[in-house]
One Martini backbone bead per residue (centre of mass of N, CA, C, O) as a GRO file, in nm:
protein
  250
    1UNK     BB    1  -0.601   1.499   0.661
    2UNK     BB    2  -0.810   1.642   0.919
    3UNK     BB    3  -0.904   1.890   1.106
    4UNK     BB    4  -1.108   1.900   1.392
    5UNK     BB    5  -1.285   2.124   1.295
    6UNK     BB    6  -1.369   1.985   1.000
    7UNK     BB    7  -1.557   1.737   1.121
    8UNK     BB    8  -1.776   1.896   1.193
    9UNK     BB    9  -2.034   2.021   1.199
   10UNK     BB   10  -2.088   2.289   1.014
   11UNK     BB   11  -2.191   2.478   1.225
   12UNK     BB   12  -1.979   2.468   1.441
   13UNK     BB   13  -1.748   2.535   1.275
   14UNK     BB   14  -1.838   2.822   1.253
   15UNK     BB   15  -1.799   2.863   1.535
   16UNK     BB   16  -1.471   2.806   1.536
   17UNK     BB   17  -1.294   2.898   1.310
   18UNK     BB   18  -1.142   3.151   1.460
   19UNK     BB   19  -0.995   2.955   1.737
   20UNK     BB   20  -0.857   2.740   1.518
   21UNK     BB   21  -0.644   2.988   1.403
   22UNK     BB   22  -0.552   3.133   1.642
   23UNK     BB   23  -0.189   3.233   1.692
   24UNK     BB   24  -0.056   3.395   1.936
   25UNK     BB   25   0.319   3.389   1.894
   26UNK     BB   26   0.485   3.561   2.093
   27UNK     BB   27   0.676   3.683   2.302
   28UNK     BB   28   0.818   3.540   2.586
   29UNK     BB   29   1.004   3.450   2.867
   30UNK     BB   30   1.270   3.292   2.911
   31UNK     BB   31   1.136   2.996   3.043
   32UNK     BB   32   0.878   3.049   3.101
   33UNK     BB   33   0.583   3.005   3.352
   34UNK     BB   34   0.254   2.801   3.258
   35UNK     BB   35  -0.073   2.735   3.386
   36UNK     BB   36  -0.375   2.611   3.202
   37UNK     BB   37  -0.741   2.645   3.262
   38UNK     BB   38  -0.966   2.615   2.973
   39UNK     BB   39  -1.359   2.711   2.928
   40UNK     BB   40  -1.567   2.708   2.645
   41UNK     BB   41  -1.831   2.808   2.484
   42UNK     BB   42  -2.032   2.743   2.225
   43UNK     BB   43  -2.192   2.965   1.979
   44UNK     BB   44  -2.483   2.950   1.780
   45UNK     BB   45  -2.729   3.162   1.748
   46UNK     BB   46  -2.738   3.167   2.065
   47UNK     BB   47  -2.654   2.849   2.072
   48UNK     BB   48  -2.569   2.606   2.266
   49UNK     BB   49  -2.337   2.358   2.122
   50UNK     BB   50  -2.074   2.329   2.281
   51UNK     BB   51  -1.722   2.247   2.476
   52UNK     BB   52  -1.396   2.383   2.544
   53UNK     BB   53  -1.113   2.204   2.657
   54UNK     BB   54  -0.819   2.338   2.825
   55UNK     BB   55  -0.475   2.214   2.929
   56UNK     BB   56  -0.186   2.389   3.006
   57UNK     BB   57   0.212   2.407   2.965
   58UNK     BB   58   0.490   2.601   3.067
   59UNK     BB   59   0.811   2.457   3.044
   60UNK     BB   60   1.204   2.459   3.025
   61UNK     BB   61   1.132   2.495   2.696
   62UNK     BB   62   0.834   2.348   2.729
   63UNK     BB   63   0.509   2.187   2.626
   64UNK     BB   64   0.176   2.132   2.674
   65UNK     BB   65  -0.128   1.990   2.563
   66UNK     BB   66  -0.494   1.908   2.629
   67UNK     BB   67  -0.810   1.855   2.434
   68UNK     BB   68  -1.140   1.918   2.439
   69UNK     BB   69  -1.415   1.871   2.203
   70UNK     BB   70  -1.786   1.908   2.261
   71UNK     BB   71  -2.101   1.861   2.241
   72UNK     BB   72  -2.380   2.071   2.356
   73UNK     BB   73  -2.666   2.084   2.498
   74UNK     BB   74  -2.901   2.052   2.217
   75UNK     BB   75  -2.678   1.944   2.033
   76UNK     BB   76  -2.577   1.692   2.239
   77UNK     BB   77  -2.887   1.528   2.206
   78UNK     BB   78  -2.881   1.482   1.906
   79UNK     BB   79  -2.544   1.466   1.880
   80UNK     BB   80  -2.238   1.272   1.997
   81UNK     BB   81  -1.929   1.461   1.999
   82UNK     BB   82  -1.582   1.406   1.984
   83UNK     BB   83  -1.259   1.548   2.077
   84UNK     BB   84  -0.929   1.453   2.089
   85UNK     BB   85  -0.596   1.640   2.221
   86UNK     BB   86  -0.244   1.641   2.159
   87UNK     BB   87   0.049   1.793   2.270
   88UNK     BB   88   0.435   1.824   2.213
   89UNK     BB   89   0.717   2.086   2.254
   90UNK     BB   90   0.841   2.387   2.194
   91UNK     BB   91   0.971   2.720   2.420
   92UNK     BB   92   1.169   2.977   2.334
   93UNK     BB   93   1.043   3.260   2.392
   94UNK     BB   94   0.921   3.307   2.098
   95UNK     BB   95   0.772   2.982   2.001
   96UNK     BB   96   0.614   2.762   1.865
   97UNK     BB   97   0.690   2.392   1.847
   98UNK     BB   98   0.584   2.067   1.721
   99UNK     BB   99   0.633   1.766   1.754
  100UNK     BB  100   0.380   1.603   1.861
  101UNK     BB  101   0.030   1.512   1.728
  102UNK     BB  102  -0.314   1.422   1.859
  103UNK     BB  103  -0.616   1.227   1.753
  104UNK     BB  104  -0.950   1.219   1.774
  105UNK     BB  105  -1.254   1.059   1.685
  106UNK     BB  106  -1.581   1.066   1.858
  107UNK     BB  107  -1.858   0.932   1.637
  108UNK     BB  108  -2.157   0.814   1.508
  109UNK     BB  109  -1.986   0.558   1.290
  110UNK     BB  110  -1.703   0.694   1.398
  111UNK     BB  111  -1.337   0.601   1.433
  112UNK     BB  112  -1.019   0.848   1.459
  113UNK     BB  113  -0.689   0.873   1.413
  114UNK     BB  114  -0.462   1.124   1.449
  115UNK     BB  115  -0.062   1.215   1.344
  116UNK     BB  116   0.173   1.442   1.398
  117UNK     BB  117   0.558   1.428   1.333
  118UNK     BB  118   0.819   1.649   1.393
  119UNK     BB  119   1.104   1.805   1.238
  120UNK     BB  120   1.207   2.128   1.294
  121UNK     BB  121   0.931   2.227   1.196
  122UNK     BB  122   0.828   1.933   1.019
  123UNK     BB  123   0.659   1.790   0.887
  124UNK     BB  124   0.741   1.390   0.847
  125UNK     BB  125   0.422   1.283   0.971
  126UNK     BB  126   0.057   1.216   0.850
  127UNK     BB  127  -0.176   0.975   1.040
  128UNK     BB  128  -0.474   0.735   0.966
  129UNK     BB  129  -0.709   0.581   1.189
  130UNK     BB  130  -0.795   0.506   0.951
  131UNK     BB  131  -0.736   0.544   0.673
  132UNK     BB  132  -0.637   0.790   0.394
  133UNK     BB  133  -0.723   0.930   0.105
  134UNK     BB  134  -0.546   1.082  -0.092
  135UNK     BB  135  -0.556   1.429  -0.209
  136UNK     BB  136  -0.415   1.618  -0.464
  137UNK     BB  137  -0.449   1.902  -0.303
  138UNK     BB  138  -0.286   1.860  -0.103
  139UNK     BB  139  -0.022   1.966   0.122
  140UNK     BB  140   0.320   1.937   0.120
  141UNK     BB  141   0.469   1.890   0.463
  142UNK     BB  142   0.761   1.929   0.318
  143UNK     BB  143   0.624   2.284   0.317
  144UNK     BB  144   0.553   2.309   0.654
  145UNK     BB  145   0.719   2.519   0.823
  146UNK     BB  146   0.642   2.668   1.096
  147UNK     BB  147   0.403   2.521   1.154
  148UNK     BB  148   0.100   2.432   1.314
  149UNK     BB  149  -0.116   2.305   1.509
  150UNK     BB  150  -0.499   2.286   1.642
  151UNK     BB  151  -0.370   2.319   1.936
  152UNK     BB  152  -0.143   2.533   1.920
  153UNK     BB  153  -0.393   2.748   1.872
  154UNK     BB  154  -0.525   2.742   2.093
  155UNK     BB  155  -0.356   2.783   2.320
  156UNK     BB  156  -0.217   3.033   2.219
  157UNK     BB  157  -0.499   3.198   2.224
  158UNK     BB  158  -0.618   3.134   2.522
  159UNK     BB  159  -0.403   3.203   2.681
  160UNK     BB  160  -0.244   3.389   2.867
  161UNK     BB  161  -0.115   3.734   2.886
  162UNK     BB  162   0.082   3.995   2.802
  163UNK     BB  163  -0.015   4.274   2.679
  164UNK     BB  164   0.225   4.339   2.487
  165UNK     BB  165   0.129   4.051   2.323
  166UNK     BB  166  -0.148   4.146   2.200
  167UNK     BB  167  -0.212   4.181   1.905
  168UNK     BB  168   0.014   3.947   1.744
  169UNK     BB  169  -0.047   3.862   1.444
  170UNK     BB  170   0.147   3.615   1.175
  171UNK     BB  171   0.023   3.292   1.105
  172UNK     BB  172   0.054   2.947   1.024
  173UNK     BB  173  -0.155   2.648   0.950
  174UNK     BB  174  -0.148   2.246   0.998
  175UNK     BB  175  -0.396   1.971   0.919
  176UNK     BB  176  -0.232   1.786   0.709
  177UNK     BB  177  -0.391   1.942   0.429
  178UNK     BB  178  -0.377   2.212   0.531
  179UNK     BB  179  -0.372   2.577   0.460
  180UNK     BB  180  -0.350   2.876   0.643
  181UNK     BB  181  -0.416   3.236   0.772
  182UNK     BB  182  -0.328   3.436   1.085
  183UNK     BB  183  -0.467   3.762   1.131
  184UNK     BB  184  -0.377   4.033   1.378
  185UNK     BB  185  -0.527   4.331   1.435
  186UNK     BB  186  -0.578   4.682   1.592
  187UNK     BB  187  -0.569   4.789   1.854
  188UNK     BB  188  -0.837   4.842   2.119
  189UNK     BB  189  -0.894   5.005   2.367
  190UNK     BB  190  -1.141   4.897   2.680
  191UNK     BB  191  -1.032   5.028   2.928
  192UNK     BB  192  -0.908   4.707   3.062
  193UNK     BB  193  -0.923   4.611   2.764
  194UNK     BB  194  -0.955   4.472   2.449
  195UNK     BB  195  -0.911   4.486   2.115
  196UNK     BB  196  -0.940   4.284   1.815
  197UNK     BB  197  -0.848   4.227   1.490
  198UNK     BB  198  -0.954   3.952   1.225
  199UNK     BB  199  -0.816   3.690   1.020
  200UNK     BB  200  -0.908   3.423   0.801
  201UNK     BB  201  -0.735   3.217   0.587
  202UNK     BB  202  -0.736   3.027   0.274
  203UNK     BB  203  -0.496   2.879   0.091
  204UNK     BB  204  -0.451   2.530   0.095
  205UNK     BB  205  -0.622   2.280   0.048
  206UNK     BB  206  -0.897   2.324  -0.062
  207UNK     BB  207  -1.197   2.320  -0.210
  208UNK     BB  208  -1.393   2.479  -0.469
  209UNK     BB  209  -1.611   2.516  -0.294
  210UNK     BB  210  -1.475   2.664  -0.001
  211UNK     BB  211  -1.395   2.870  -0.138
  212UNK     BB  212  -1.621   3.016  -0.305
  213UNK     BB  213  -1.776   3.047  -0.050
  214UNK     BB  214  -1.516   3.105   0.153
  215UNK     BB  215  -1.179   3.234   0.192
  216UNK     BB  216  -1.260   3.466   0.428
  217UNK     BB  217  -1.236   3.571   0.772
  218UNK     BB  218  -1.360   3.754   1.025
  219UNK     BB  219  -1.285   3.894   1.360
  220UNK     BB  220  -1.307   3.899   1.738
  221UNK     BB  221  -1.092   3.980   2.012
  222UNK     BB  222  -1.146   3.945   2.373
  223UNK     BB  223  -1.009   4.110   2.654
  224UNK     BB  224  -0.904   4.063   2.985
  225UNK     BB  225  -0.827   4.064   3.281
  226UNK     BB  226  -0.620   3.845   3.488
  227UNK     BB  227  -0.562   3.678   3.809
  228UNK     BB  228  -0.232   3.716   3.663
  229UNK     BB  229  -0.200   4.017   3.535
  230UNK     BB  230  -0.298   4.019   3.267
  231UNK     BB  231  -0.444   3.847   3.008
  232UNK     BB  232  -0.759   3.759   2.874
  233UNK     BB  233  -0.969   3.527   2.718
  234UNK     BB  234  -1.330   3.613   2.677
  235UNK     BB  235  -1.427   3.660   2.338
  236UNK     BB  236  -1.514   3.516   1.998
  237UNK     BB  237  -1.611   3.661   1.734
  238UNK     BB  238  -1.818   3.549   1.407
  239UNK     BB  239  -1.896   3.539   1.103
  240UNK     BB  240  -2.109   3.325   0.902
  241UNK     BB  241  -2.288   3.140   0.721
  242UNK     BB  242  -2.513   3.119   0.973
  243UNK     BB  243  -2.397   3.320   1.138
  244UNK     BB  244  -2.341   3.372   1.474
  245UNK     BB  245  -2.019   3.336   1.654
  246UNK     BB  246  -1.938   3.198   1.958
  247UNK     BB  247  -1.673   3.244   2.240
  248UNK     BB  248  -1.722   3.158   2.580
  249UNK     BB  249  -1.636   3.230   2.878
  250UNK     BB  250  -1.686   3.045   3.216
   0.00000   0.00000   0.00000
């Protein structure tokens, strides 16, 4: 099985890759209770490629969150992909653990789900519809504890956030095939803004090609104050092979 990230076009993938591997899992109240509804564009060497939308909730010490990624703009008159996910887990006021992780994926000439199962925050069923056929590399879900999948990053990291829960992370993540690992880290004011400075690293289950190409990808995320008091994600930058990625809150 490979993440939501992994099957977009590859140019696209590049614009999302820092964004859906960043998961800023610190510390919130224990038992608090909130509820996002967000969308950011898609951009690519300046040009609108999809659309990111998540609506999530934190309440009474459980998680849940759906979210659509799809082509949109110029690309998505070319070709027309979407991607939707859903999670509910456990968030016991300090990180996140998902229970059920489930995906579509609907573009032209293929359409197949995928369903990771956890238990204590380990992956314990990886499938998908269509089946796929296992490949040598992947890496083996019972030593994937601790990690998230690819909507729980998603979320985590664009969720309003207390500005000191900011620029805190060093986290793993899972996407059925493949481990990852996303440091954030340097925070620096910039007036009422903050800036983060951040890595992701590929670290198992990639092919030898992929690593290769970049096996480390650097990234810069912006903060500014939110209506609700803290902080939010305002906009998330990254150089890719293609060149300038980024996402951008609507």
């Amino acid at each position: 099985m490979t993440s939501l990230s992994n099957r977009l076009p590859r140019a696209l993938t590049a614009a999302l890759t820092a964004a859906l591997v960043i998961a800023p899992l610190g510390a919130a109240p224990a038992r608090a209770e909130q509820s996002d509804k967000i969308v950011f564009d898609v951009v690519l060497k300046g040009i609108r490629a999809g659309e990111l939308a998540i609506n999530g909730k934190i309440t009474d010490g459980a998680y849940g969150a759906n979210g659509v990624l799809q082509t949109a703009g110029f690309v998505g008159l070319l070709r027309k992909i979407k991607f939707s996910a859903s999670v509910s887990g456990l968030h016991d006021g300090q990180k996140f653990t998902p229970l059920k992780y489930s995906e579509v994926d609907d573009a032209p000439g293929r359409k197949s789900k995928h369903q990771i199962i956890y238990n204590n925050g380990t992956p314990v069923s990886v499938s998908q519809q269509p089946p796929r056929k296992p490949k040598p590399r992947d890496v083996d879900p019972a030593k994937q504890g601790g990690t998230v999948d690819p909507l729980t990053a998603l979320y985590a990291v664009l969720r309003d956030v207390p500005r000191d829960e900011a620029c805190k992370l060093d986290v793993k993540m899972y996407d059925g095939a493949r481990r990852s690992q996303v440091r954030l880290f340097d925070p620096k004011p910039d007036g009422k803004d903050l800036v983060c400075s951040g890595e992701y690293r590929r670290l198992e289950g990639f092919s030898e090609k992929d690593m290769k190409e970049k096996s480390r990808f650097a990234f810069t995320l912006y903060y500014e104050p939110s209506a609700k008091g803290g902080l939010q994600v305002d906009k998330i930058e990254t150089d890719t092979i293609y060149g300038k990625g980024r996402l951008t809150r609507q």
